[in-house]
C-alpha positions as CSV (number, residue, x, y, z in Angstrom):
1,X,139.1,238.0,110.0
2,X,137.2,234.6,109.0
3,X,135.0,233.4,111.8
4,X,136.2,229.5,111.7
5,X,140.1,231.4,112.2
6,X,138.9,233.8,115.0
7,X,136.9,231.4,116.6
8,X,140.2,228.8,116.4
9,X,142.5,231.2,118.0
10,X,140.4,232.3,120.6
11,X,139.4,229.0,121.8
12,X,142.8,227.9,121.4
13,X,144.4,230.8,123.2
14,X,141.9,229.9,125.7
15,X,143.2,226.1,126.2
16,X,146.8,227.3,126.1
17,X,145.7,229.2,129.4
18,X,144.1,226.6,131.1
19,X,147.1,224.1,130.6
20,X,149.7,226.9,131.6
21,X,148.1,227.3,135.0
22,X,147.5,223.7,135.6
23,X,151.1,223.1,135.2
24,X,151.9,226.3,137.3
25,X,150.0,225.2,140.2
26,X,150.2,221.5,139.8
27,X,149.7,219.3,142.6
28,X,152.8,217.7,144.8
29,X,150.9,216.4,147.6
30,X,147.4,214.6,148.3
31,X,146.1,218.1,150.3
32,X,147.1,219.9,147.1
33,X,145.1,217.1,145.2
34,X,141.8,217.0,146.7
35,X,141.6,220.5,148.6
36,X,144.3,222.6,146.3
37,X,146.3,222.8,150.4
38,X,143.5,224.2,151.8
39,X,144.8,228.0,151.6
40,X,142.7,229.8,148.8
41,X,141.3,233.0,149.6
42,X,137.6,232.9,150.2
43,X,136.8,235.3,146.7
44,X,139.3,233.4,144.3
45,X,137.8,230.5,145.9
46,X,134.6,231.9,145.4
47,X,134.6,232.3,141.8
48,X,136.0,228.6,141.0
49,X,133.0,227.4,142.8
50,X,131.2,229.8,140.5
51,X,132.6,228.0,137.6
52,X,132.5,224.6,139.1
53,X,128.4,225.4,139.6
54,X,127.7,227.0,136.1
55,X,128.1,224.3,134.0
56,X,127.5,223.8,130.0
57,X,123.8,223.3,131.7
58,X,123.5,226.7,133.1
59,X,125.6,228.3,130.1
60,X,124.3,226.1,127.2
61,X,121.1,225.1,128.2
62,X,119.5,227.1,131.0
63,X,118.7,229.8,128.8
64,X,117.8,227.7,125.6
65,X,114.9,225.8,128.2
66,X,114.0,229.1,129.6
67,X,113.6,230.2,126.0
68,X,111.7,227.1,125.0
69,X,109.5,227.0,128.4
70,X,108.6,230.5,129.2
71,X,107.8,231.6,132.5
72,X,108.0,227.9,133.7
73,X,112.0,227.6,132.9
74,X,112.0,229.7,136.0
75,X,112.2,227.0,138.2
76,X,116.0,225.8,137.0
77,X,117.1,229.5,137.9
78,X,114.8,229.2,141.7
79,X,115.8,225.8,142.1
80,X,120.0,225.9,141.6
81,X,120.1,229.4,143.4
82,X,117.9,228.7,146.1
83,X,120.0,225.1,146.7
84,X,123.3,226.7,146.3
85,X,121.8,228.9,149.8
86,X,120.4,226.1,151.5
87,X,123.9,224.7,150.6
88,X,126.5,227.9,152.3
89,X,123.8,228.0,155.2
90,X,122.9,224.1,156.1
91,X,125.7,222.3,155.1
92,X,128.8,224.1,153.7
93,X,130.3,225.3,157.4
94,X,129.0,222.5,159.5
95,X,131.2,220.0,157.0
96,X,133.9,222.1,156.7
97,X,134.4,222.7,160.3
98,X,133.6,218.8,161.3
99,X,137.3,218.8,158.6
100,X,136.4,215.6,156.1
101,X,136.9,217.2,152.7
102,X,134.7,214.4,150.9
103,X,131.1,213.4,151.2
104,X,131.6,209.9,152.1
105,X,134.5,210.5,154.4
106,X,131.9,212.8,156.4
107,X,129.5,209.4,156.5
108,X,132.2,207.0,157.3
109,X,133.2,209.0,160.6
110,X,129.7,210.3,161.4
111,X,128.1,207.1,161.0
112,X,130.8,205.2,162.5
113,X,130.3,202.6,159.2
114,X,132.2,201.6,156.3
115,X,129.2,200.1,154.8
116,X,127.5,204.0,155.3
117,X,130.7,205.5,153.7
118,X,130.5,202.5,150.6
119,X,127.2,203.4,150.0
120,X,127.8,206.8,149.8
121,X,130.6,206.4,147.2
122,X,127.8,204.2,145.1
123,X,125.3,207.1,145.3
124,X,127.7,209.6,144.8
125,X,129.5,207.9,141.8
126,X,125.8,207.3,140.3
127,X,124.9,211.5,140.7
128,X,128.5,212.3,139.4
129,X,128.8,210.6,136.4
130,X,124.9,211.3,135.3
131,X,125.3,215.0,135.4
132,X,128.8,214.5,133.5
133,X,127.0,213.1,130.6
134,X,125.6,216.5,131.0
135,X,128.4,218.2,130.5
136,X,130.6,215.8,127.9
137,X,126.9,216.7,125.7
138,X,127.1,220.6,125.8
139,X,131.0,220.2,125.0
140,X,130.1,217.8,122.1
141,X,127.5,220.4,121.1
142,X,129.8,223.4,121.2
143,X,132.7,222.2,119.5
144,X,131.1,220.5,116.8
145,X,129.7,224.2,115.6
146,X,132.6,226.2,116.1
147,X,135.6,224.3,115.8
148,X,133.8,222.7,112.5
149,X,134.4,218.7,114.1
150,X,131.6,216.5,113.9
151,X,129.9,215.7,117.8
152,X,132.2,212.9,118.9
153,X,135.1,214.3,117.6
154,X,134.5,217.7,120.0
155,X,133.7,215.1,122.8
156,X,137.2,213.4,122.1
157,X,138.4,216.9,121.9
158,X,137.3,217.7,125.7
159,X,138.4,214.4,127.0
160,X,141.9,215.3,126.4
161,X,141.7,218.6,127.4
162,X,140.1,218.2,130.6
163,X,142.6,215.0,131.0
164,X,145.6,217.4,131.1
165,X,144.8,219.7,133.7
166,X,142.5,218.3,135.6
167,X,144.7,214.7,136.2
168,X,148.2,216.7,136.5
169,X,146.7,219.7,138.6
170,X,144.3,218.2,141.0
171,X,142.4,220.3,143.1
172,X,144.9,223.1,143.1
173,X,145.4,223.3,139.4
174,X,142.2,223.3,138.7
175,X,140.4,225.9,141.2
176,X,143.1,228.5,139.2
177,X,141.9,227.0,136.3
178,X,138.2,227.8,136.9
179,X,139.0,231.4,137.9
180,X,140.2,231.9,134.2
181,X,137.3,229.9,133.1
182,X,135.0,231.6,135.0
183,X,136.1,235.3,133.8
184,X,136.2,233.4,130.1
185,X,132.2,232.5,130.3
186,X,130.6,235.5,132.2
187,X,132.2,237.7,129.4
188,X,131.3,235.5,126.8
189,X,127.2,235.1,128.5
190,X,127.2,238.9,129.9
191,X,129.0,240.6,126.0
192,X,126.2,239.1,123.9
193,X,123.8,239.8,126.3
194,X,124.3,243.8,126.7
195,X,124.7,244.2,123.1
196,X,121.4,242.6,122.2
197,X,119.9,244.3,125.0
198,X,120.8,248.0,123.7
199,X,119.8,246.5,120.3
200,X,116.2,245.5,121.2
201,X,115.4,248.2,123.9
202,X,118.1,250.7,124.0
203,X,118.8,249.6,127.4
204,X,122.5,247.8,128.0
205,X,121.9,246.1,130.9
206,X,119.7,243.1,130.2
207,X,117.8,242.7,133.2
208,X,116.2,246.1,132.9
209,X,115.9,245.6,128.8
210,X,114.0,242.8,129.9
211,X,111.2,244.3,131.0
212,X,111.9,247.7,128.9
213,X,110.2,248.8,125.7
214,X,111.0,248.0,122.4
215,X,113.2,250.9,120.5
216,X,110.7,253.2,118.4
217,X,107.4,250.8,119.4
218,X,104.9,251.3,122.6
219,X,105.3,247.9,123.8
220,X,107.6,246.2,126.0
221,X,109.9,243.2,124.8
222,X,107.8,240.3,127.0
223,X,104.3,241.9,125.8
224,X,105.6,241.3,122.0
225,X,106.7,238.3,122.6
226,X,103.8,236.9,124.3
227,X,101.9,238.3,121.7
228,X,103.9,236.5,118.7
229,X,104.2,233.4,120.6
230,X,99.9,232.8,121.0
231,X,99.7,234.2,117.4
232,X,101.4,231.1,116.5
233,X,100.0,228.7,118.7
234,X,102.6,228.3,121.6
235,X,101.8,229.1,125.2
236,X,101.7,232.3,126.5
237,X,105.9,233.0,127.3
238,X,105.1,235.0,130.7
239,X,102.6,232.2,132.2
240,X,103.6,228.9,130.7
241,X,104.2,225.9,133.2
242,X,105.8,222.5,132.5
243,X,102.9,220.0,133.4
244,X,101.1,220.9,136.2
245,X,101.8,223.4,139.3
246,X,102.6,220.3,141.9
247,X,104.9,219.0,139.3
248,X,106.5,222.6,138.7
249,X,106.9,223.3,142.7
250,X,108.7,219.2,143.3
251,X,110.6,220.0,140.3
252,X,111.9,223.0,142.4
253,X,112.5,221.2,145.7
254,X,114.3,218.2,143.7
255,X,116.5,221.0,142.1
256,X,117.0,223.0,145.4
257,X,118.1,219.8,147.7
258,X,119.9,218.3,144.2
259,X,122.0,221.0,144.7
260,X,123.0,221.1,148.4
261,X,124.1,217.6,147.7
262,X,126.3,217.7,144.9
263,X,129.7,216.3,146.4
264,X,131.8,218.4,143.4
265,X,130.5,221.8,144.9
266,X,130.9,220.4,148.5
267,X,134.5,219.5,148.3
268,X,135.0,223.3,147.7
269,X,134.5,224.4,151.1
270,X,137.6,222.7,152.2
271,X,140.0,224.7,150.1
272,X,139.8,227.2,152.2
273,X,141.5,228.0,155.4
274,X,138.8,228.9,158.3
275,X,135.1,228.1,159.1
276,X,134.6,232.1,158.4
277,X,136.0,231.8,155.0
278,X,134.1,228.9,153.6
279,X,131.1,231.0,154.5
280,X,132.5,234.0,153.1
281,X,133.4,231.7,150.0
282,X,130.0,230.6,149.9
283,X,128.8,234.3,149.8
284,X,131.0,235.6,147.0
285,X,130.1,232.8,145.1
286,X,126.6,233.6,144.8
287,X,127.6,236.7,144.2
288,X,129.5,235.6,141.0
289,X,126.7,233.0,140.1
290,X,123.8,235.9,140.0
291,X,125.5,237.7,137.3
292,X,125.0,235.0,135.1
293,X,121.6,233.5,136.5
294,X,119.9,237.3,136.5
295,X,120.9,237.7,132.8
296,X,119.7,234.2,131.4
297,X,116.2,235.5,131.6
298,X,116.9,238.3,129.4
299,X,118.9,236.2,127.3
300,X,116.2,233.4,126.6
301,X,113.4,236.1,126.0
302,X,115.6,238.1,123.6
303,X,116.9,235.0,121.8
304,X,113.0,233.9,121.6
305,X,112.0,236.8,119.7
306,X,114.9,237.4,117.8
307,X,114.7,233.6,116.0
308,X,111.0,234.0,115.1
309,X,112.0,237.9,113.7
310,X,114.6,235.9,111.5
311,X,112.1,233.3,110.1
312,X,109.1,235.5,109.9
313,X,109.4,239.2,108.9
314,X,105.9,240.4,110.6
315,X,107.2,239.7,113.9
316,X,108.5,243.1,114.1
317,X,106.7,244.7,111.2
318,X,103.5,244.0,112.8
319,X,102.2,242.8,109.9
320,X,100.4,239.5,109.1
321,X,102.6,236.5,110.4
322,X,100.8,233.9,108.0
323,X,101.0,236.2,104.9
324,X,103.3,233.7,102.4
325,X,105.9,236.5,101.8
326,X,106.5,237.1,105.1
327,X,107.8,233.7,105.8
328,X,111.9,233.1,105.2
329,X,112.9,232.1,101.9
330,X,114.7,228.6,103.3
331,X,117.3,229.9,100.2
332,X,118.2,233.3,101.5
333,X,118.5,231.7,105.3
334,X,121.5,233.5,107.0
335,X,124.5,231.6,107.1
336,X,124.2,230.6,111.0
337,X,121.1,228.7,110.3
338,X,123.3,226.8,107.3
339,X,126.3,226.6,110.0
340,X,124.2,224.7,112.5
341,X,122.2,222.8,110.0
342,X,125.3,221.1,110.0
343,X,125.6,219.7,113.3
344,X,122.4,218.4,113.1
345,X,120.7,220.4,116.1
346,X,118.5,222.6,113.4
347,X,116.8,221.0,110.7
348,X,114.2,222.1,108.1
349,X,111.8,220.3,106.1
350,X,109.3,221.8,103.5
351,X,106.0,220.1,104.0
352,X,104.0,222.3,101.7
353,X,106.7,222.6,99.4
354,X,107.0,226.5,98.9
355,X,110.6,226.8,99.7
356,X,109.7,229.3,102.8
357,X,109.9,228.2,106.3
358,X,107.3,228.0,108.6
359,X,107.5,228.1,112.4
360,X,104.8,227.7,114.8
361,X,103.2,225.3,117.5
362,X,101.8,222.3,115.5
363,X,100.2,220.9,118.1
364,X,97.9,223.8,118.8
365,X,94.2,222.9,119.5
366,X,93.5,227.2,119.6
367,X,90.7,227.4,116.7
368,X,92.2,230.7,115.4
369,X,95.2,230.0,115.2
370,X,94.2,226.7,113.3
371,X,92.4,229.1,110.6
372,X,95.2,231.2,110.3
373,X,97.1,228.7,109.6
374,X,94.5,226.8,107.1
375,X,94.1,229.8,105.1
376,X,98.2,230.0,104.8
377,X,98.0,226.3,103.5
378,X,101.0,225.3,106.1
379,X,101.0,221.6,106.3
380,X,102.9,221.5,109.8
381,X,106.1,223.1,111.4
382,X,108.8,223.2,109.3
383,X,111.6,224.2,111.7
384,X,113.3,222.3,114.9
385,X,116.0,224.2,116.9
386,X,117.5,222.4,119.8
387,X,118.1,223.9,123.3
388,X,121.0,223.3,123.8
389,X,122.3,226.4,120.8
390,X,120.4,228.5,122.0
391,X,122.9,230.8,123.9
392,X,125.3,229.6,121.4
393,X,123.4,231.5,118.1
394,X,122.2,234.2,119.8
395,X,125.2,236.7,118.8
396,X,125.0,234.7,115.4
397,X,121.1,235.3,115.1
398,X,121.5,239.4,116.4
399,X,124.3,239.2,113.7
400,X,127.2,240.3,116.7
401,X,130.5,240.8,115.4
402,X,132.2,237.7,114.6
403,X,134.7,238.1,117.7
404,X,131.7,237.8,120.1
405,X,130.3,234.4,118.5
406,X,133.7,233.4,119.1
407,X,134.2,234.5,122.6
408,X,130.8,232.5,123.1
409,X,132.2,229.4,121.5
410,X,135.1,230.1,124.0
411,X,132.7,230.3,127.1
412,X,130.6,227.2,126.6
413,X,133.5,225.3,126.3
414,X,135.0,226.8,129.6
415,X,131.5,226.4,131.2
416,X,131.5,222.5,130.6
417,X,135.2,221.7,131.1
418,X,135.1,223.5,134.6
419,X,132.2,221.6,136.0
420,X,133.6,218.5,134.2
421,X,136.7,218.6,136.1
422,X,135.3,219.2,139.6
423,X,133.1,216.2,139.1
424,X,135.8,213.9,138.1
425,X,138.0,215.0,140.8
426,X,135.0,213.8,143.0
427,X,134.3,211.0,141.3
428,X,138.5,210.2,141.8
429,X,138.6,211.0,145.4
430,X,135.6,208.7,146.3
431,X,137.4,205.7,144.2
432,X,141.2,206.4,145.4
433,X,140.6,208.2,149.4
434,X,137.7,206.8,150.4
435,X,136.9,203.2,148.6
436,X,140.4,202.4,148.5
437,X,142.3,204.3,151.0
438,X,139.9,203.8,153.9
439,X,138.2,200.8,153.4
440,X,140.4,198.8,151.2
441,X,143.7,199.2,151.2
442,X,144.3,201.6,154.7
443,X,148.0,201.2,155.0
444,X,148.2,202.7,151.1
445,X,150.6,205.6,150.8
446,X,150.3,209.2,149.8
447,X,152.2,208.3,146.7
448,X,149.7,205.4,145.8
449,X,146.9,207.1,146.7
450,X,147.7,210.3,144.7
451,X,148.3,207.5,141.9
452,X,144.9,205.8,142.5
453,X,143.4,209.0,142.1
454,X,144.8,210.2,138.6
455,X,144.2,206.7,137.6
456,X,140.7,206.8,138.8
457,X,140.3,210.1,136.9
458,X,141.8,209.2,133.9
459,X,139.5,205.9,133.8
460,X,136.3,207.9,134.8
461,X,137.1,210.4,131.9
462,X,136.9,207.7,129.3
463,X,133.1,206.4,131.0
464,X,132.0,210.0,130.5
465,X,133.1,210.2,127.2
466,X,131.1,207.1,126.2
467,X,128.5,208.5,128.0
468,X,128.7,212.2,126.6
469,X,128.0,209.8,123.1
470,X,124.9,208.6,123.9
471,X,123.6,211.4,126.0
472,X,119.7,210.6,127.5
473,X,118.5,214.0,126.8
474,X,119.5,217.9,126.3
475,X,122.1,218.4,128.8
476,X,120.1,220.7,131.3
477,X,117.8,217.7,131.3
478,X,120.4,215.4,132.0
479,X,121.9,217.7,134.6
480,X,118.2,217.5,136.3
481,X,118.3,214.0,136.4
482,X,121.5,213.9,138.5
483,X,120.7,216.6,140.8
484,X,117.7,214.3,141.7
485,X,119.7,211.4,142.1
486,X,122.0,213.5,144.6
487,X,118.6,214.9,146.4
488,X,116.9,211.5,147.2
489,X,120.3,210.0,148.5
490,X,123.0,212.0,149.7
491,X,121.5,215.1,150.6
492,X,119.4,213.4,153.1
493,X,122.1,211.8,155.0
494,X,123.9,214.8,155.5
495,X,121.3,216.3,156.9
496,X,120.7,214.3,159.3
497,X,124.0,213.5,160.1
498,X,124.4,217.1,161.2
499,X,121.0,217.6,162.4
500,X,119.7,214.6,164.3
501,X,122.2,213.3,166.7
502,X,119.9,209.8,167.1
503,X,120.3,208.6,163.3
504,X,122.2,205.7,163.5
505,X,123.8,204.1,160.6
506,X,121.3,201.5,159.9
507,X,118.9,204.0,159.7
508,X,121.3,206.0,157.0
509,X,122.2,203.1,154.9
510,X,118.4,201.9,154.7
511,X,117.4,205.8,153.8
512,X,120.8,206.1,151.2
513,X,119.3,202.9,149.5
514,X,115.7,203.7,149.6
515,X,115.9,206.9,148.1
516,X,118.2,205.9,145.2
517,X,116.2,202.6,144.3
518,X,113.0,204.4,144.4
519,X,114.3,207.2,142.3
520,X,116.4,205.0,139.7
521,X,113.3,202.9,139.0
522,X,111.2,206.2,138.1
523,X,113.8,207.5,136.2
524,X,115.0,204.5,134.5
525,X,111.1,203.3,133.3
526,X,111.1,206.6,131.2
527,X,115.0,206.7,130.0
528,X,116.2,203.2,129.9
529,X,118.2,201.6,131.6
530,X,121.4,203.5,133.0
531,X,120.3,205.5,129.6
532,X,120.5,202.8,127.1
533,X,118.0,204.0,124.5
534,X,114.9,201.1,123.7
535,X,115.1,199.8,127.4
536,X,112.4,201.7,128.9
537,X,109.8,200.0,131.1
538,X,107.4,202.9,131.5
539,X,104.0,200.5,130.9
540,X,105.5,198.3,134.0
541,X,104.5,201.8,136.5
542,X,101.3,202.8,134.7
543,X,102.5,205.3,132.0
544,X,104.1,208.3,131.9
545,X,104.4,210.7,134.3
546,X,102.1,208.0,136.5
547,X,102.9,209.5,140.3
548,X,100.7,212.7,140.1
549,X,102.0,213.7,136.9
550,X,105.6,213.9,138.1
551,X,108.4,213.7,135.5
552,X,111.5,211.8,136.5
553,X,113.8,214.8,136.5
554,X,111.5,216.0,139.5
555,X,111.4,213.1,141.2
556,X,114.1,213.0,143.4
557,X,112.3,215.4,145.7
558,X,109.8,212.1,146.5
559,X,113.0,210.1,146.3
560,X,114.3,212.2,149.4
561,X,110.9,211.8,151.4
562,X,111.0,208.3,150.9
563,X,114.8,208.3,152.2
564,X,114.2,210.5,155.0
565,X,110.9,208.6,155.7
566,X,113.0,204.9,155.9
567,X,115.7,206.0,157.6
568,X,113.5,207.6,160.4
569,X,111.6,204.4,161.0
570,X,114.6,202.4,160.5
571,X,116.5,204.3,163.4
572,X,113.4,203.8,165.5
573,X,113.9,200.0,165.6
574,X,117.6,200.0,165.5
575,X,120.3,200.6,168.4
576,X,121.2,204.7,168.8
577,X,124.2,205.8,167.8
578,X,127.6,205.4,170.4
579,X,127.1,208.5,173.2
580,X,130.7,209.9,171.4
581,X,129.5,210.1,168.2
582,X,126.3,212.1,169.6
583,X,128.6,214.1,171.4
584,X,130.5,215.1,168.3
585,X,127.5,216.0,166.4
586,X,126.4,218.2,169.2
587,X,129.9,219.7,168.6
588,X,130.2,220.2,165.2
589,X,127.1,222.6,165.7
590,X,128.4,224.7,167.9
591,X,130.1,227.7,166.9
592,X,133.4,227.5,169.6
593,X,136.8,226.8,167.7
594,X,135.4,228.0,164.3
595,X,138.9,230.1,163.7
596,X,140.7,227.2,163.3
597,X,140.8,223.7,161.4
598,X,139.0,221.1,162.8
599,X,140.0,217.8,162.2
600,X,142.7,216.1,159.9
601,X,142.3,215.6,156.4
């Protein structure tokens, strides 16, 4: 069958399931809304937060960076695994049990302040919608290729999708929802993966093909690679860092606490019915989320090697990479390379005008590789693959059968509508339950609240849509930026809200607004302003990169500090909180009553 047709009725058969169990499991009630009635078992559950978590970042994009990075990517897999942990065992049961099923609801009662719980919503609505850019980009990205639309057609595409179930279903449709996206996009990231595995190394199980020998050579698969990659002038794939090692580890941190912040994963732990089950939840969903995060190593490395085998033929001959006949004939390219040349995100030019295409690192000051490629008479690189198709041509680029490029084009699109739709049901409750419900309007009814909030949703799907346009960056990129934004202002106030019985809400608010400021200015100089391309102010701070060589998608880790650090002084100067809401702190941390829900939603 033709690939455009496959791919049509897969992806199609695909949407016809998501909308079917939206409707099935549509929400009648506000608890239904936000927290699907709090009654889903802790491993369904589990895997909707898995699919929530892996967005079109982790499907699209992780592995293209990784791929693109080396050894260095690594910290995008350390950071969002080790901050979904610090998430189940710091935050998750702690919240759940104090029985406020959104963030600023948890900052409005703890720190006994509607100006707390406003700020909250601002920094919240601020993480929320950056990393939705994120996503509204990889679904641009993946429907553009395979469902043969231009980019803002696929992002128009997604906006009504994601506008059907996720605004009739609530909560409750869409956690059902996300369990049949989340079996959609493991298949379509784990398929690939195993048959490229057994293809390269004779090993099906990618994390052991990636560190196996190639089939019928005495090397192993990261040993060739490393060796093609210097051979062409990039850095070594098994050692490379981005920037320096301070700027690798803050990257990390920013990543880690990003995470244990994000109010769209947070609200998940209140779908459940007991204490013991959102930790269980937590559990099974790392369970679910490794699968995918232990092969995108494999995947990247594999992907790596197999584009520069398609461009140069020497890679796996062993012969000489910069012979002239061994680089690709640009007119006997495969057909993916002329099927994504199309959507713009891979583009050749022939700067030394031999009709082949070249590949390497330009910008290489190593003095052999500069002969080699003197001697060749290449006159710069002639090819630029994005990051974000990575994971999307890599069945295409191993020349899979067509069914599994279009069970991949079904996955990506699963992976960036899930996430998409727990962030705008976050971004809805923090406009409709806890701007207007309890600080507004607080005599509003259930009816016009559960109104408000599909209105609020339906409204904050046509801003990430505009947004999803004009996009800052890749879309893990983008994602970074949020998750910094959400670990330099929210993640600090829960922390202490649970941890220090003594912060007081002045000291909160001051940290909350700190934090953000500090970060937004840092992040702003080097994208714009709220990402409008040509309004960058990067001179205005000293350059680039100016604190210690930290990029702005790692700097919401000093963004915390400086939170953590105000609101600590701040609190020092300021009256303590009331003794009962020290008294419920104390109580939320202690383990009596943990069988049964506390508090009233």
């Amino acid at each position: 069958m033709d690939l455009q047709i496959l791919t049509y009725l897969v992806v199609g058969a695909t949407f016809a399931l998501y909308i079917g169990i939206a409707i099935w499991a549509r929400a009648g009630s506000t608890s239904d809304f936000y927290v699907a009635g709090g009654g889903v078992n802790p491993v369904t559950n589990g895997m909707a937060t898995a699919a929530d978590w892996m967005s079109a970042a982790s499907f699209i994009s992780m592995a293209g960076l990784i791929s693109n990075m080396g050894y260095g990517g690594g910290l995008f897999l350390m950071g969002w695994t080790g901050g979904y942990v610090l998430m189940a065992c710091l935050l998750a049961p702690y919240l759940r049990k104090f029985g406020k099923f959104t963030v600023p609801a948890f900052i409005n009662d703890r720190y006994y302040s509607k100006a707390a719980a406003a700020t909250a919503v601002i920094c919240l609505l601020v993480a929320s919608i950056t990393y939705i850019i994120g996503q509204m980009t990889g679904v641009g990205v993946t429907f553009s290729r395979f469902l043969g639309v231009s980019n803002e057609m696929g992002i128009y595409l997604g906006m009504g999708i994601v506008f059907c179930y996720a605004v009739f279903g609530g909560m409750k449709g869409i956690t059902y929802t996300q369990v049949a996206q989340y079996c959609v996009l493991i298949s379509a990231y784990t398929i690939p993966a195993i048959f490229i595995s057994f293809q390269l190394t004779g090993n099906p199980i990618p994390q052991l093909g990636l560190g196996s020998s190639l089939v019928g050579e005495d090397i192993s698969l990261l040993a060739k690679l490393d060796q093609v990659v210097t051979d062409l002038g990039f850095s070594q794939y098994t050692t490379a860092i981005p920037g320096s090692k301070l700027n690798m580890f803050v990257y990390t941190i920013s990543l880690m606490i990003g995470t244990a912040g994000l109010p769209h994963v947070i609200i998940r732990f209140f779908t459940v019915p007991t204490v013991a089950s959102a930790r269980s939840s937590a559990g099974w969903a790392l369970v679910f989320i490794a699968i995918l995060y232990t092969t995108a190593p494999a995947v990247a490395a594999m992907a790596r090697l197999n584009l520069h085998a398609t461009v140069n033929h020497a890679v796996m001959d062993g012969g000489d990479l910069f012979a002239p006949e061994n680089s690709l004939v640009y007119d006997e390219r495969p057909a993916w390379m002329e099927r994504w040349e199309v959507t713009g995100l891979l583009r050749w030019e022939d700067k030394n005008n031999d009709g082949r295409i070249q590949y390497y690192n330009e910008r290489t000051t190593n003095p052999e590789v500069l002969a080699n490629v003197e001697r060749a008479g290449w006159q710069g690189n002639e090819l630029t693959v994005n990051a974000d198709i990575i994971v999307l041509a890599n069945p295409e680029i191993a020349l899979l059968p067509n069914w599994v490029i279009a069970l991949v084009a079904a996955g990506g699109v699963a992976a960036a509508l899930s996430t998409a739709a727990g962030l705008l049901l976050a971004i809805s409750s923090a406009i409709s339950h806890d701007l207007m419900k309890k600080i507004w309007f607080p005599d509003m009814s259930e009816k016009s609240e559960l109104l408000a909030g599909k209105i609020a949703m339906a409204g904050s799907i046509v801003v990430a849509g505009y947004l999803g346009l004009n996009p800052p960056g890749f879309a893990a990129g983008t994602v970074a930026l949020a998750f910094g934004i959400a670990a330099c202002s929210i993640f600090p106030a829960l922390m202490m809200g649970i941890f220090n019985k003594n912060m007081c809400k002045y000291g909160a608010i001051s940290g909350m607004i700190a934090g953000l400021t500090v970060t937004l200015i840092y992040v702003f100089a080097h994208k714009g302003i709220f990402f409008i391309r040509g309004t960058e102010f990067v001179g205005l701070i000293g350059g680039p990169n100016s604190f210690f060589g930290i990029t702005p998608e790692a700097f919401g880790a000093i963004g915390a500090l400086i939170n953590f650090g105000t609101a600590y002084v701040v609190s020092k100067f300021t009256p303590p909180p009331p003794d009962h809401i020290q008294h419920m702190v104390e109580d939320v941390r202690t383990p009596r009553g943990s069988k049964t829900i506390s508090g009233a939603h």
